[in-house]
C-alpha positions in Angstrom: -21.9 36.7 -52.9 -19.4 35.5 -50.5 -21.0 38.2 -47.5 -24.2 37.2 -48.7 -23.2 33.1 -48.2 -21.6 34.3 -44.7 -24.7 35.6 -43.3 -27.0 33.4 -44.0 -25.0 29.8 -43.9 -26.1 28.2 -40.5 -23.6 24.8 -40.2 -25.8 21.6 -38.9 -25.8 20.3 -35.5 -26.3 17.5 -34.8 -28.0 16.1 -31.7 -25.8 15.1 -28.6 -25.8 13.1 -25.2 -25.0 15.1 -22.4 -24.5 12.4 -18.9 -24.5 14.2 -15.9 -24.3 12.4 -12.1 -28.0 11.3 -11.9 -29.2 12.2 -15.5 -28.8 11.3 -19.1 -29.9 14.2 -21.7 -30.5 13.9 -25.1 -30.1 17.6 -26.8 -31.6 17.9 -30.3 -30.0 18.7 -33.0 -30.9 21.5 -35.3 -30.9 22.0 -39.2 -28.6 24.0 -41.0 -29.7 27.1 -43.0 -27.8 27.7 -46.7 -28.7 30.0 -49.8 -29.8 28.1 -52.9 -27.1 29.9 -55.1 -28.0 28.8 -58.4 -31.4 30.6 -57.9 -30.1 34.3 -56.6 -27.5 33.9 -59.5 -30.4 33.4 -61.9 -32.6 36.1 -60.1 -29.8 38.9 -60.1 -28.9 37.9 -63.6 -32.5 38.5 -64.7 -32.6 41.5 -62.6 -29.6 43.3 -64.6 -31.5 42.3 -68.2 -34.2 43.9 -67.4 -32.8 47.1 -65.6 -34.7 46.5 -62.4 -33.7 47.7 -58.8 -36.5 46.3 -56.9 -35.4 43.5 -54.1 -34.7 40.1 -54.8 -36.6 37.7 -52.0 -33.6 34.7 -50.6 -34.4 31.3 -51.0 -33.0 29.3 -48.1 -32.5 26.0 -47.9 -32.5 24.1 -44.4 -30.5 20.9 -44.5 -32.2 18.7 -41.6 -29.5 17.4 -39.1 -28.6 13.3 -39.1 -31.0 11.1 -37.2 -29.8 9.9 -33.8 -27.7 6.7 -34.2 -29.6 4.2 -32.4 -26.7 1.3 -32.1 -24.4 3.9 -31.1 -26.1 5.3 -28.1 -27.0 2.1 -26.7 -23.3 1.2 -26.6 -22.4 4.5 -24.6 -25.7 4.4 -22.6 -25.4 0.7 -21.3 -22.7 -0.2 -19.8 -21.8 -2.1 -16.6 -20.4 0.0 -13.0 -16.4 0.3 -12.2 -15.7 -0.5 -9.0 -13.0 2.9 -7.4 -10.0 1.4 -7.4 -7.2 1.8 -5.3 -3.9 2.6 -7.1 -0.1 2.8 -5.3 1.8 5.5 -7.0 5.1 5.1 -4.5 6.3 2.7 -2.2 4.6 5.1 0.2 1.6 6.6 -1.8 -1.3 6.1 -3.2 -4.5 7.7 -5.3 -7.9 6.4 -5.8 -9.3 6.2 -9.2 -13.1 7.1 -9.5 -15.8 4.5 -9.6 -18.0 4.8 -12.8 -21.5 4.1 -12.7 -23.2 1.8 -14.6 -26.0 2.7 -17.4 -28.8 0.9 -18.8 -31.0 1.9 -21.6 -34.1 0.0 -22.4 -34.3 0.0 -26.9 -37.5 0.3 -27.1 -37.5 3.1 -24.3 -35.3 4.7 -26.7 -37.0 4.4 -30.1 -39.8 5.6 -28.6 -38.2 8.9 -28.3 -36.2 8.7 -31.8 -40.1 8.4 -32.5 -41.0 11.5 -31.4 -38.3 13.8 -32.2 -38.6 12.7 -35.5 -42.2 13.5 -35.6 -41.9 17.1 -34.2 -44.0 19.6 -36.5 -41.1 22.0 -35.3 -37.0 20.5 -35.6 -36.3 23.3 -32.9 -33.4 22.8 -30.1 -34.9 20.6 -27.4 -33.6 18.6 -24.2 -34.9 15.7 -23.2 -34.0 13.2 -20.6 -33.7 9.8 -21.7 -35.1 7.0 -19.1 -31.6 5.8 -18.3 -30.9 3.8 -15.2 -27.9 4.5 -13.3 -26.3 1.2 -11.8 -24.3 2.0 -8.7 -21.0 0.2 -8.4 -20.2 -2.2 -5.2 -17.1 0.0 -4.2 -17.7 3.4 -4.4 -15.0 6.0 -4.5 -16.6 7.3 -1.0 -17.0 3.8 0.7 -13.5 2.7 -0.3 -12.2 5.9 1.2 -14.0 5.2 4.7 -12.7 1.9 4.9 -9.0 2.4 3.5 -6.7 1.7 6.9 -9.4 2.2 8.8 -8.4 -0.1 11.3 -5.1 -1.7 13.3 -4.6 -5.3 12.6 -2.2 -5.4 15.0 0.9 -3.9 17.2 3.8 -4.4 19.0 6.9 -2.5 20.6 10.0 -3.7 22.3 12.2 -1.3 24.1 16.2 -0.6 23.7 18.6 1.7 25.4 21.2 4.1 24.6 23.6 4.4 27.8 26.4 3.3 26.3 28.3 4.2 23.2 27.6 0.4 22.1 23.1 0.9 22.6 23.6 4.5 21.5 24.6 3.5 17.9 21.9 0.3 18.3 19.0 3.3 18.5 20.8 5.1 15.8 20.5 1.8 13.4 17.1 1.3 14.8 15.7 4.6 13.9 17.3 4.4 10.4 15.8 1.0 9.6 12.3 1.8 10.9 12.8 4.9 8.6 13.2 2.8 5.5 10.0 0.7 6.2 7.6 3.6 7.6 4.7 4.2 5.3 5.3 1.2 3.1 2.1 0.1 1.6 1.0 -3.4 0.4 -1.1 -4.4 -2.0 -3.3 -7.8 -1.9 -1.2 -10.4 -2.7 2.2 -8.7 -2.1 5.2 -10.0 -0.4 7.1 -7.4 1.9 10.8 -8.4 2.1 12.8 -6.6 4.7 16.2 -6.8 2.8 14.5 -4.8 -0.5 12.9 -2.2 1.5 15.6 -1.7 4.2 18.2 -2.4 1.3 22.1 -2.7 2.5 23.3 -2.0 6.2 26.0 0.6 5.3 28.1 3.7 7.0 27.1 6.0 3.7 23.4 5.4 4.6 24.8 6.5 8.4 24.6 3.1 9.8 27.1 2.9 13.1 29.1 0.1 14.1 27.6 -1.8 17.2 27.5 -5.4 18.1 26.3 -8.4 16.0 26.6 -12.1 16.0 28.7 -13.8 13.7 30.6 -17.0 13.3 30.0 -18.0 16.5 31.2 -14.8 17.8 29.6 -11.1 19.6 31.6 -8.9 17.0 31.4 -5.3 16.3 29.9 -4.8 12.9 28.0 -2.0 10.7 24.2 -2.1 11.5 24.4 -3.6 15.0 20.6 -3.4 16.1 19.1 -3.5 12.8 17.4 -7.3 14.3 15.5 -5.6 16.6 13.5 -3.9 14.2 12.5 -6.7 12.0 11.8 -9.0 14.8 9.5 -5.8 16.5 7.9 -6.0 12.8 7.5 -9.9 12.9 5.6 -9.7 15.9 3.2 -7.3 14.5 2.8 -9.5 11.1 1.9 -12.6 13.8 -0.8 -10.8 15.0 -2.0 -9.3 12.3 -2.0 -13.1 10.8 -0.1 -12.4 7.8 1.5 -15.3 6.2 5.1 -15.5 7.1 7.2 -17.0 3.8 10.9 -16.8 5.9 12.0 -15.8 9.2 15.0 -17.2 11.0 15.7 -16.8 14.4 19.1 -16.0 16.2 22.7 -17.7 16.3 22.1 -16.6 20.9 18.9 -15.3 22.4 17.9 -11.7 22.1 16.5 -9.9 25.5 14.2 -7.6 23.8 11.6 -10.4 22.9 10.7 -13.6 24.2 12.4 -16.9 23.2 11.2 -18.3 19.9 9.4 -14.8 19.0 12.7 -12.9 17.0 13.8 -12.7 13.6 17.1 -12.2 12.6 17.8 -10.6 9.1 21.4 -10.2 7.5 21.4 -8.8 4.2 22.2 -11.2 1.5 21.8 -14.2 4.0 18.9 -14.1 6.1 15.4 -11.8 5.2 12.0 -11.3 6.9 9.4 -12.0 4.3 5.5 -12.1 4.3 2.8 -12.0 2.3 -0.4 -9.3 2.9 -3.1 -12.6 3.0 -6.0 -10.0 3.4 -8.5 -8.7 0.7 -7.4 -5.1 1.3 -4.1 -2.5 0.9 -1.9 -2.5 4.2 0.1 0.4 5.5 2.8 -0.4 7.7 3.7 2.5 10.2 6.7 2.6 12.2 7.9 5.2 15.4 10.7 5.0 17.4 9.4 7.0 20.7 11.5 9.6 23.0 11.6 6.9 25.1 13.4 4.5 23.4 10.2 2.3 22.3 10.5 0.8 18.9 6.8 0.1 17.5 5.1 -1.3 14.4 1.2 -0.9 13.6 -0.3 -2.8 10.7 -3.4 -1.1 9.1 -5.8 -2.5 6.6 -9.4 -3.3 6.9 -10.3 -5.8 9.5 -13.2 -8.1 7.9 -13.0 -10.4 10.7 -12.6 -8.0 14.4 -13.7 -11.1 16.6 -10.5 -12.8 15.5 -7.8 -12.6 18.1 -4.0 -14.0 17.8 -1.6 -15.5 20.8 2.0 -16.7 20.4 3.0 -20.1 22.8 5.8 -21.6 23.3 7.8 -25.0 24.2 11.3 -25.4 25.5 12.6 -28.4 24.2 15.9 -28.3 25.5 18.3 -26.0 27.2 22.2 -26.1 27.0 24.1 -24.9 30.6 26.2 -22.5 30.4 29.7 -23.3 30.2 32.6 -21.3 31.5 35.9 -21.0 30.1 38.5 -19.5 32.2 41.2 -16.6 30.8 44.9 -17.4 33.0 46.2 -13.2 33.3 49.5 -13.4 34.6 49.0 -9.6 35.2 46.7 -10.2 38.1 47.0 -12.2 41.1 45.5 -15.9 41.8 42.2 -15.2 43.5 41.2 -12.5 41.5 38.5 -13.0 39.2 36.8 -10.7 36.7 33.8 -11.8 34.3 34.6 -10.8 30.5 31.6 -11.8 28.8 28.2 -13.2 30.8 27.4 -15.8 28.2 23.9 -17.2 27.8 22.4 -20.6 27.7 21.5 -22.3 24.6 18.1 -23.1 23.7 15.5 -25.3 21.5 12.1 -24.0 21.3 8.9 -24.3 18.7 6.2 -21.8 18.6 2.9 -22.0 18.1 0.3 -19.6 16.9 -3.3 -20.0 18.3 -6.2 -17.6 16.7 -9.3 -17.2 18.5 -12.9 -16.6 17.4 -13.5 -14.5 20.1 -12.9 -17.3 23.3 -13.1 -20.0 20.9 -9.6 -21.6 19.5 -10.4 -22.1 16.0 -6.7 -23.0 14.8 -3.6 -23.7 16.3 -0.2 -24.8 14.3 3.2 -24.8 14.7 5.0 -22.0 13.2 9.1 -22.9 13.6 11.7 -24.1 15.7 14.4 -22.2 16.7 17.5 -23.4 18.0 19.9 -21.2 20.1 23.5 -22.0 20.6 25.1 -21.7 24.2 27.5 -18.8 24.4 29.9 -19.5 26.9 30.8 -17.3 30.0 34.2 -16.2 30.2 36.1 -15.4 33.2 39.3 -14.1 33.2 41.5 -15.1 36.4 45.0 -14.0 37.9 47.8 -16.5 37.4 50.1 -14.4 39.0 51.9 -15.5 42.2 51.1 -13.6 45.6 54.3 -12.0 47.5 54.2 -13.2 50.8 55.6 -10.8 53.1 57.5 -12.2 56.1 58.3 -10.2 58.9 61.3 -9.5 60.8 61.7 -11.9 63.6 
């Protein structure tokens, strides 16, 4: 009986959606096929009373799959697009997640076919496509692709030098900062700060000692140089027109940038932040060139490539500098020799215009930055000249 059951039981299936790209297909079920036991049982039974050998004709029964459940496949079949989404996985990286189309099925598009399957004078396997409409999303997985960093916001490089041991260990600290920030993404929204990405200035993460201001003071001190890069990466974000949450400018002027244009970052103390304003992911790219050029590029999507951005600025004051003399009794009176150059101190706002092509469409002040004098030593001789007197 059991070998008998096993080749004649067909199990019911029932019918299925099958949703490719452009098509929606609605596969038929079909019926299941099982022996009607208690009838061979009586059959065989009667057979063996009777002392007959002839054949004994199967009844099957077919067992008619489920109907199509209506409520069901109007959930799955309508149902609005999904945008393809961008998704960071790193500070650096980044996958995109697949748009979904949208679906829309009409009901009584669709009880019209529940009609006729259900109507067929044969329940044999059938496909049909169902009169779906596909919904395309507004940001496909393609178009978002094509647009992702698809264009510079804005750049800017400064230049440094290594011909001393001093400037050699600047580039060094340079390079290593730049490093840290190269790559980094950010999302709508976000805030870059330079002290989380950069993190601490220390020899284990091979930063050299060069020179720094402090207390009033041009002092050695691990990560000498390090200023140069986030001001090289403020300019950039000021051109890109990026809103700039903090920024401070320098204790003394800086050569590698114009007056009012640096940012000074000291880890604990002082950061660069700003926010990414636009509607789209920006990368931030850094290189530090053969040359000695430091430059930052800010990629996103421009929306607006008419838009143009110019720095200005205002002295409002400049402080002489003054010179403070070192007596050296190991050198004669006359002789002269300049320690330190010192630089003149400074008050100067800036101003951001932004141009519509030509056309100045906004203008504001952004900061002012004041810039102490540093004197200019000179170390002099104190020490008496022999005079020689000749014989008479």
């Amino acid at each position: 009986m059991d070998d008998i059951r096993q080749n004649t039981y067909r199990e019911i299936i029932p019918s299925n959606i099958v949703i490719t790209d452009n098509q929606v297909i609605l596969c038929t079920g079909l019926p299941g096929l099982e022996i009607y036991e208690e009838q061979l049982i009586s059959d065989i039974i009667n057979a063996v009373k009777r002392l007959e050998s002839s054949d004994i004709t199967l009844l099957l029964i077919e067992r008619t799959p489920p109907p199509l459940d209506v409520e069901a496949t109007l959930d799955i079949l309508n149902k609005p697009p999904v945008n393809a989404e961008f998704v960071r996985t790193s500070r650096t990286t980044y996958e995109i997640r697949p748009h979904q189309m949208g679906l829309s099925l009409d009901r009584a598009k669709l009880m019209e076919v529940v009609s006729y399957v259900e109507n067929r004078e044969k329940n044999e396997y059938e496909e049909i496509i169902l009169p779906v409409d596909f919904i395309v999303p507004d940001i496909t997985e393609g178009s978002l692709k094509s647009r992702l960093f698809s264009d510079t916001l804005a750049s800017y490089t400064t230049y440094f030098t290594t011909n001393s041991e001093n400037n050699y260990n600047r580039g060094i600290n340079i390079g290593l900062a730049a490093e840290s920030i190269d790559g980094t993404l950010l999302l709508p929204g976000e805030e870059f700060s330079f002290n989380k990405v950069v993190g601490p200035r220390t020899a284990q993460k091979g930063y050299k000692t060069a020179h720094i201001y402090v207390a009033g003071q041009i002092q050695d001190g691990t990560g000498g140089g390090v200023c140069q890069v986030s001001t090289t990466l403020y300019n950039a974000v000021l051109r890109a027109n990026l809103e700039v949450r903090e920024r401070h400018n320098h204790m003394f002027t800086v050569g590698y940038v114009p007056l009012g244009h640096d940012a000074a970052v000291s880890y604990g103390y002082a950061d660069l932040v700003f926010t990414n304003t636009t509607t789209y992911p920006l990368r931030i790219t850094a290189e530090v060139s053969s040359g000695n050029a430091l430059t930052f590029k800010i990629k996103s999507t421009n929306d607006y490539p008419g838009l143009k951005v110019k720095l200005a600025t205002k002295t409002i004051s400049t402080t002489p500098i003054k010179v403070i003399y070192i007596d050296d009794n190991t050198l004669p009176r006359g002789i002269e020799t300049i320690v330190e150059k010192g630089m003149e101190g400074y008050v100067v706002d800036t101003y951001i215009r932004v141009y519509n092509g030509d056309i100045l469409i906004k203008e504001e002040k952004l900061h002012r930055s004041a810039y102490q004098m540093y004197p200019r030593k000179i170390r002099r001789g104190n020490s008496p000249v022999a005079e020689i007197i000749e014989e008479p």
